[in-house]
C-alpha positions in Angstrom: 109.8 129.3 87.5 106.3 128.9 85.7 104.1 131.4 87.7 100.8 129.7 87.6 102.8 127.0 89.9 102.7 129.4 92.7 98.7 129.6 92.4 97.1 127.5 94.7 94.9 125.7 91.8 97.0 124.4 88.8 96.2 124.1 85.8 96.1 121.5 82.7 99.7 121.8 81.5 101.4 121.8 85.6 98.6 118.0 85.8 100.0 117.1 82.8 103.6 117.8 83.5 103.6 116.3 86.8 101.7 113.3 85.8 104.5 112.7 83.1 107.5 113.0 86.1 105.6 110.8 88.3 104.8 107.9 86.1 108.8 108.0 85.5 109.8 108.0 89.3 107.0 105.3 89.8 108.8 103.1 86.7 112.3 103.7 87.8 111.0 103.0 91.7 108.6 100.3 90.3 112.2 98.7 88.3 114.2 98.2 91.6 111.8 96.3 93.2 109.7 94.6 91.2 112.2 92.2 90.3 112.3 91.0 94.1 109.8 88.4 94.1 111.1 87.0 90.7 114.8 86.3 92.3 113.8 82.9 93.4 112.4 82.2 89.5 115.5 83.6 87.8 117.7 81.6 90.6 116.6 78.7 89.4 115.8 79.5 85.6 119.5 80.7 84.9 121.4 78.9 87.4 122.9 81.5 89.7 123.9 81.2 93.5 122.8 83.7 96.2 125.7 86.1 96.4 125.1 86.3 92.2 121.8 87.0 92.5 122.0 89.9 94.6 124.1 91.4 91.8 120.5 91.3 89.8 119.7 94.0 92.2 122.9 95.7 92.9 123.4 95.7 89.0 120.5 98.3 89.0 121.0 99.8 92.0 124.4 101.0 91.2 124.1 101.9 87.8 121.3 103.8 89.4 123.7 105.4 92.4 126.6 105.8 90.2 125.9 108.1 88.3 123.4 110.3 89.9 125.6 113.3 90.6 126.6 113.3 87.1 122.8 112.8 86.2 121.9 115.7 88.1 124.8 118.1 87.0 123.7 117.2 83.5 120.1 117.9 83.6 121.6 121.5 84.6 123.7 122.3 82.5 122.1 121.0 79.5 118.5 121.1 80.0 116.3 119.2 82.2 113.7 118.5 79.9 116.5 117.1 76.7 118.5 115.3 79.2 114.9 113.7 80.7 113.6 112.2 77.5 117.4 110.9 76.0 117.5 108.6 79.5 113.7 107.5 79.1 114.4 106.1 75.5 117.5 104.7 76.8 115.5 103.2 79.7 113.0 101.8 77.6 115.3 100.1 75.2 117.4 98.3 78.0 114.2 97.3 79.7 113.9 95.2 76.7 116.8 93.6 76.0 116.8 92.7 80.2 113.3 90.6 79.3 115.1 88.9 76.4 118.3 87.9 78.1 119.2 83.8 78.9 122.3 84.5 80.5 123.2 85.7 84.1 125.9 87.8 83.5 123.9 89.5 80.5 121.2 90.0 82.7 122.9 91.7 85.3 124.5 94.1 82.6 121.1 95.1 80.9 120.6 95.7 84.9 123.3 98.1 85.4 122.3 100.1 82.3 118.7 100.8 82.7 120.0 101.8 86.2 122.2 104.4 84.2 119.5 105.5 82.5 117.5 106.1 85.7 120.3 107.9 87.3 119.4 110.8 84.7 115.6 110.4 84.5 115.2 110.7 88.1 117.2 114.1 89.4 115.5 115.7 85.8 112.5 115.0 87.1 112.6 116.1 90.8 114.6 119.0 89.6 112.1 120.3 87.0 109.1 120.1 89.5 111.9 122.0 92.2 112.1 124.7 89.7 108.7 124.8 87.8 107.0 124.9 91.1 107.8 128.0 94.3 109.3 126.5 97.5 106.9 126.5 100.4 103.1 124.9 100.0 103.4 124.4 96.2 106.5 123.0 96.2 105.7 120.8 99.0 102.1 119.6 97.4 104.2 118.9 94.2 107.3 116.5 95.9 104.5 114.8 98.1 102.5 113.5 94.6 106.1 112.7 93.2 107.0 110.9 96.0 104.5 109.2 96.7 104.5 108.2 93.3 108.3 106.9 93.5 107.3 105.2 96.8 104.2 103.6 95.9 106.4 102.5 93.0 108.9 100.6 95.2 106.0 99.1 97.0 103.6 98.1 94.8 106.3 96.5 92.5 106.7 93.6 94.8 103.1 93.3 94.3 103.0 93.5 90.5 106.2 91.5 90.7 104.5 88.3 92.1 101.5 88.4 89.3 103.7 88.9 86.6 106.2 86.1 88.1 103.2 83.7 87.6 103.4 83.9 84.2 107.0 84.2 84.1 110.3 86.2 85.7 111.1 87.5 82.2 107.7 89.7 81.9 108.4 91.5 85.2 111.8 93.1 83.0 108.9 93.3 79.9 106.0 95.3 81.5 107.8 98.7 81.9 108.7 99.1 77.6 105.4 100.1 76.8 104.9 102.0 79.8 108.1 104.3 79.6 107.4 104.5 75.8 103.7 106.1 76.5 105.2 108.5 79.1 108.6 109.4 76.1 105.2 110.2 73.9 103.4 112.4 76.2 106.6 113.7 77.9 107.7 115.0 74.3 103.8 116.8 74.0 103.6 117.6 78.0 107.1 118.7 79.7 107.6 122.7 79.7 110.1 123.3 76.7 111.7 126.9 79.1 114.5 125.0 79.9 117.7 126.8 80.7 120.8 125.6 80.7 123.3 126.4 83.2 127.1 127.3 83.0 129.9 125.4 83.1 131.3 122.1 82.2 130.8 118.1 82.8 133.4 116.5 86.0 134.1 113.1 84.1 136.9 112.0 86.1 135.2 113.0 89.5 132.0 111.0 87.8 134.1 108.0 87.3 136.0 108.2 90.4 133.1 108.5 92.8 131.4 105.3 90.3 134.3 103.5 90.9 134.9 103.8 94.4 131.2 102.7 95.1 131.3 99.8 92.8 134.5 98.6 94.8 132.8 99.4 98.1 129.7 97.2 97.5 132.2 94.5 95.8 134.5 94.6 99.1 131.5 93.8 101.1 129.6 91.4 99.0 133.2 89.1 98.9 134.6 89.7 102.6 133.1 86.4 103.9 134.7 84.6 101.3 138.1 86.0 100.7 141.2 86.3 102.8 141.2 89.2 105.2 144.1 91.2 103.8 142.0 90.8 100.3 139.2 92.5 102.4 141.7 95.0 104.0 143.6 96.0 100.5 140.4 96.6 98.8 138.9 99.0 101.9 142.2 100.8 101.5 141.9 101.1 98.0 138.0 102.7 98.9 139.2 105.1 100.8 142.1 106.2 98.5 139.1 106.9 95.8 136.4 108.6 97.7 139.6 110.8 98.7 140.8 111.2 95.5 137.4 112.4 94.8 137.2 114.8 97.5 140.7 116.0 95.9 139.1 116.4 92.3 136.2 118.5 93.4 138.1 120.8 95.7 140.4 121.7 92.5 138.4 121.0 89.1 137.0 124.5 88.0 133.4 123.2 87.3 132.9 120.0 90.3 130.5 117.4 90.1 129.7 118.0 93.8 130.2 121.5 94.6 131.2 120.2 98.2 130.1 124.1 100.3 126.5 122.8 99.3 127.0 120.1 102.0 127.2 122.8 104.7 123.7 122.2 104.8 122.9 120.3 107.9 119.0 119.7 106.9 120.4 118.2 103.4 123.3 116.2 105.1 120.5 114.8 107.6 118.4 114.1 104.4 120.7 112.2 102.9 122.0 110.3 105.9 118.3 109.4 106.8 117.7 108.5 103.2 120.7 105.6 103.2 119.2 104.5 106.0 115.7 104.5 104.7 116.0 102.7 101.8 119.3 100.8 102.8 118.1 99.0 105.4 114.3 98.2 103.5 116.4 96.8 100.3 118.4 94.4 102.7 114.8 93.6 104.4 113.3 92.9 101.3 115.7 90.6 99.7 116.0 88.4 102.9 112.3 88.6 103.3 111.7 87.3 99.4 114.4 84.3 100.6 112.3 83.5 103.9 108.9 83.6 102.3 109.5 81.3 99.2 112.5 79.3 99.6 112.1 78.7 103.1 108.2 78.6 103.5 107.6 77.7 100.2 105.0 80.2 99.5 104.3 81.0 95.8 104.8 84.4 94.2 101.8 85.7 94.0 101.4 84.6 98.3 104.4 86.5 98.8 103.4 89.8 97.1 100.5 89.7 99.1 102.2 89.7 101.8 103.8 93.2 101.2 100.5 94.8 99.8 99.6 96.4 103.5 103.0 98.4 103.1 102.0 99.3 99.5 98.8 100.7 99.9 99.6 102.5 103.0 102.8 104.0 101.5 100.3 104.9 98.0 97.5 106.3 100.1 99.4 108.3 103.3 102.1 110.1 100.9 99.8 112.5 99.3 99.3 114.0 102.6 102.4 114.5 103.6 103.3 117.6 102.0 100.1 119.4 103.9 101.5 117.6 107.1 105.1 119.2 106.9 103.8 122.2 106.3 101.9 122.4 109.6 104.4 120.1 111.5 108.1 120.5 109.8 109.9 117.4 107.9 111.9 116.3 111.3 109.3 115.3 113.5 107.4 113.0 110.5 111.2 112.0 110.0 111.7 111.0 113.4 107.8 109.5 113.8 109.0 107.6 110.6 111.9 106.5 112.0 110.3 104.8 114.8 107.4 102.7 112.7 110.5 101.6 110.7 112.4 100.2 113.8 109.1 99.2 115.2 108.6 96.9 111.7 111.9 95.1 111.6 111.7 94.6 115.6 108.3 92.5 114.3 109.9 90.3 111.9 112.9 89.6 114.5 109.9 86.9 115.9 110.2 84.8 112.4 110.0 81.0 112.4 108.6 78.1 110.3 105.1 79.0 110.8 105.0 82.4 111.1 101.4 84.5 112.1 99.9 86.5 109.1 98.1 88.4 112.4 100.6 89.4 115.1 103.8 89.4 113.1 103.6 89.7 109.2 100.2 92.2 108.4 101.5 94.8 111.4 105.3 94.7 110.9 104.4 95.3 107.0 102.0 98.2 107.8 104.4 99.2 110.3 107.0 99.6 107.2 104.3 101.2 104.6 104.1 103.9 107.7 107.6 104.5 107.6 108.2 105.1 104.2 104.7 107.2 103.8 106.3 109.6 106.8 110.0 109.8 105.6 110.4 109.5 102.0 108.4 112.6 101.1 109.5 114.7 104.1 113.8 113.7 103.5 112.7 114.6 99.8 111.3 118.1 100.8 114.1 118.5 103.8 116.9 118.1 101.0 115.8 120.7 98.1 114.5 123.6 100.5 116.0 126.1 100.6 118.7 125.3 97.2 119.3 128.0 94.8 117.1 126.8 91.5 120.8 126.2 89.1 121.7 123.5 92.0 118.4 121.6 92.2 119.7 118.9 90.2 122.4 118.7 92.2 120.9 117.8 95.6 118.5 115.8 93.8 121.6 114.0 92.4 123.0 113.8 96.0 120.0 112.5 97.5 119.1 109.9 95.4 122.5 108.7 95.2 122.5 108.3 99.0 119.0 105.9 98.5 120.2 103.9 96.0 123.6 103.7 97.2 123.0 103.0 100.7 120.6 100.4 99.0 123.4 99.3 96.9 126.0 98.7 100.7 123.1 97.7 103.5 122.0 94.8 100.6 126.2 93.2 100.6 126.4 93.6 104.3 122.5 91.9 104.4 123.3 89.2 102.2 127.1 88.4 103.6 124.9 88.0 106.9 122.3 85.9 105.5 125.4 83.7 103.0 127.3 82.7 106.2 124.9 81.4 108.1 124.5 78.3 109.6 122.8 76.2 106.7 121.6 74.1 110.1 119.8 77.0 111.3 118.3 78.7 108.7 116.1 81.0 111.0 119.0 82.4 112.7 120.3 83.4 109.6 117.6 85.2 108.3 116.7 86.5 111.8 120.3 87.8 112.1 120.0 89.7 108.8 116.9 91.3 109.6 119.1 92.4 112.9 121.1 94.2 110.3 118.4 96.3 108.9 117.1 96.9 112.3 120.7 98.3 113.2 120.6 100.3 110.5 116.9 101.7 111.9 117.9 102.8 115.2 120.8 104.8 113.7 118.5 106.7 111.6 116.2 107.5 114.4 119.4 109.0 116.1 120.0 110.9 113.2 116.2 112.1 113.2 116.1 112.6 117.1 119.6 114.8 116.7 118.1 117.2 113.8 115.1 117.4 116.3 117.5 118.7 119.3 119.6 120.5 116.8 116.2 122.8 115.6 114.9 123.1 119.1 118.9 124.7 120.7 118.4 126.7 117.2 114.9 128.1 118.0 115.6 128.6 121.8 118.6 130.6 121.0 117.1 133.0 118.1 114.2 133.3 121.1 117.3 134.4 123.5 118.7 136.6 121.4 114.9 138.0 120.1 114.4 139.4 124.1 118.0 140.3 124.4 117.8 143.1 121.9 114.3 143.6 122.9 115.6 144.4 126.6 118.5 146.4 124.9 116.0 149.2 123.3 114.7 149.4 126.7 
């Protein structure tokens, strides 16, 4: 741990450092959404139907969720700082050849690897700040620039999305090459060079089991409406037989991908679960709300990035603060506050017609949704790495970044099976009743926040109990 990060001012190299992580996480962030408000554009440019295009999202998304664990088990064992930079080149090269391809299916591929590539860039980053900088108010000051970063990222692209879609789809996949190449330059210069290495060996058949069965879980969902139901049932079967063959493999490989005793945790579980949910249900939002706003309203590009810029802004300008805010108030109660902004937004947009109100339903539900993620994201990202032994930071970075991108990855098939089979003769129902999905998936994660909640207060009332108990006892 560099000791200057536990100061309360930092200095030149921890700026420059940081700065370097966080234009990464705002690029890999900035890559999953920005190509939202292009779907329409590349629709009609290369000829694909709905339930291919969300594949142009899902392509990334997965290679992104995939392989995370592995990413993060990497970064440990052979250096975060080597295994950062390798993935940025890798990122920035792919970003390229994504700009430059005419067909679908290419396009989607060039998708899925710069997700790869992300899926080792991001848990090096988060782990190196986890590591560099000393749990508690550093440590929190740190993840709340980083994510704020990642989440201003994932806002803000829809935003750069729609100016860049004016001049053409292909320059949203374009803009990030000489971005990611700037930060490979000063990464190389700026990015501490103590980088340890851990012990132990790489899990490639738990890495491509766990890859596999989420690949086949987001396929199962994405086809249901349109297969047979025993083609539906088979391949659920054949889910389940993975993610337990996975379980299998970790419980007997001698170095796991997923050391499964780290999930004992009930704060990290609870991160993760909230962080499905987070970004699940806003990905599934998002692509039905790109759908609404062009094809149905026919509102241009850049209109529709507009429309999100309240969520951006708030998200960019609230998730600095958080880290000072969960120091005085804890992660769960911003989780839970979160939680009900983002239920609150989606209940906004269940109002949607032909001539919807910028007023009373699209500016407040969108700021409504930039609250959400400028409470939650931050706070799931500090709840899931306190209190994680420094050698295993890149695993429950790994772990909760797969949960974002794969819950992502599901709540979008579910969304757009919804929104596919639909009555074409009432296209408001459709999209209303895919929004219903995402709002669904809302109220479940404010269980999940109200239950930590409960779960902390029992936990405090009985350390109290037993405090005055011994207290009585020395009587």
């Amino acid at each position: 741990m560099t000791s200057s990060a536990t100061n309360e001012r930092w200095g030149a190299p921890l700026w420059g450092a940081l700065s370097v992580l966080c234009a990464v996480i705002f690029l890999d962030a900035l890559d999953v959404s920005m190509v939202g408000v292009a779907l329409p554009s590349i629709q009609a440019d290369l000829g694909m139907s709905t339930a291919a295009l969300q594949w142009v999202v899902s392509g990334y998304v997965l290679g992104y969720g995939g392989l995370l664990l592995l990413g993060g088990r990497t970064a440990d064992l052979l250096g975060r700082r080597r295994v950062f930079l390798v993935a940025l080149a890798v990122f920035a090269v792919a970003s390229l050849l994504g700009g430059l391809m005419n067909d679908g299916a290419l396009l989607i591929a060039a998708r899925f690897v710069k997700g790869m590539s992300a899926a080792f860039t991001a848990p090096a980053a988060l782990s190196i700040i986890t590591t560099t900088f000393a749990e508690g108010p550093a440590r929190n000051r740190a993840l709340s620039i980083f994510t704020a970063c990642g989440a201003s990222g994932f806002s803000l692209g829809l935003v750069l999305s729609g100016l860049l879609t004016e001049l053409g789809w292909r320059w949203t996949f374009l803009m990030p090459v000489p971005v990611a190449i700037v930060a490979l330059i000063a990464g190389l210069r700026l990015l501490p060079r103590s980088d340890e290495r851990g012990e132990g060996g790489h899990d490639i058949l738990g890495a491509i089991t766990i890859t596999a069965a989420m690949l086949l879980l987001v396929f199962t969902v994405v086809q249901a409406p349109d297969v047979p139901l025993w083609r539906t049932v088979l391949s659920a079967v054949a889910v389940a037989a993975l993610f337990a063959l996975f379980v299998w493999l970790e419980r007997r490989v001698r170095h796991p991908l997923v050391r499964l005793g780290i999930l004992r945790s009930a704060p990290l579980v609870r991160a993760n679960i909230g962080l499905v949910i987070l970004f699940g249900s806003y990905v599934g939002f998002q692509f039905v709300a790109m759908q609404y706003f062009q094809n149905l309203l026919g509102w241009s590009a850049l209109e529709t990035a507009l429309a999100f810029l309240p969520a951006g802004l708030l998200v960019a300008v609230s998730s600095t603060k958080m880290g000072d805010l969960a120091d005085r108030y804890g992660t769960g109660r911003l989780i839970a506050l979160g939680s009900v902004a983002l239920l609150a937004g989606y209940a906004m947009f269940l109002r949607l017609d032909t001539h919807p109100s910028l007023a009373t339903m699209v500016l407040p539900g969108m700021a409504l949704l930039g609250i959400a993620f400028g409470l939650s994201f931050p706070s799931l990202n500090i709840q899931a790495t306190n209190g994680v032994s420094d050698d295993e930071q890149g695993l429950a970075s790994g772990l909760l970044n797969t949960s974002g991108q794969v819950g992502g990855a599901v709540v979008l098939a579910i969304v757009t099976a919804v929104l596919t089979s639909g009555s074409t003769a009432d296209p408001i129902g459709a999209f209303r009743s895919a929004i219903i999905v995402s709002a669904l998936f809302a109220l479940l994660g404010l269980a999940v926040a109200v239950s930590g909640l409960r779960l902390r207060s029992r936990s405090r009332s009985g350390t109290a109990t037993a405090a005055a108990e011994q207290a009585l006892e020395t009587v």
